[in-house]
C-alpha positions as CSV (number, residue, x, y, z in Angstrom):
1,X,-11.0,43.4,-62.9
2,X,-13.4,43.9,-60.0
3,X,-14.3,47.5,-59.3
4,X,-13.9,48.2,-55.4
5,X,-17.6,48.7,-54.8
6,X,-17.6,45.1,-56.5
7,X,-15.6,44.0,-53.8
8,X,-17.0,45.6,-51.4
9,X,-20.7,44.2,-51.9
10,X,-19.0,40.5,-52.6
11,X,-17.2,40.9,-49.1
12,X,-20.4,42.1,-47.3
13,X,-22.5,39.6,-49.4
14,X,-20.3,36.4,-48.0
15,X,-19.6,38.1,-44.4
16,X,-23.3,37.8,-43.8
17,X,-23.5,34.2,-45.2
18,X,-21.3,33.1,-42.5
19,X,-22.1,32.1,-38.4
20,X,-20.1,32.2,-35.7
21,X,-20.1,28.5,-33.6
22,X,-18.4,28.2,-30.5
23,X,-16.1,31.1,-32.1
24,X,-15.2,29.5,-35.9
25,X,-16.7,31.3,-38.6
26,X,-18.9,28.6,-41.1
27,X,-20.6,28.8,-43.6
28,X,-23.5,26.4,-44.8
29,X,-22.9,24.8,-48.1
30,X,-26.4,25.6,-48.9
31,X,-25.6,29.8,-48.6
32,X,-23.0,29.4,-50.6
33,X,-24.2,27.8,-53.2
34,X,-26.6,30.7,-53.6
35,X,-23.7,33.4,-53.1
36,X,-21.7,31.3,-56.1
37,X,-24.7,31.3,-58.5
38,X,-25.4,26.9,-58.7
39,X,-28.3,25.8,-59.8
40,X,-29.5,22.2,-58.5
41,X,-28.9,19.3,-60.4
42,X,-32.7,19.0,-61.3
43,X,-33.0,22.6,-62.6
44,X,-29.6,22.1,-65.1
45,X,-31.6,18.9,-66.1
46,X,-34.6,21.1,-67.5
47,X,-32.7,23.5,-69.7
């Protein structure tokens, strides 16, 4: 189980991932990708 801190930091970490156009909150693919830990498809293909 996540501590709160835990929570905390993921919460801040994905709140600053995100933009605000004309008023929705996104998020680029890209961002999240980084947030969720994936490794491009090239990089898997070295290990």
């Amino acid at each position: 189980m996540l501590k709160s801190e835990e929570i905390k930091a993921l919460f801040a970490l994905f709140g600053s991932a995100s933009a605000k156009i004309e008023g929705l909150e996104c998020w680029s693919a890209r961002e999240l990708q980084k947030l969720l830990g994936y490794m491009p498809i090239f990089c898997r293909q070295l290990i």
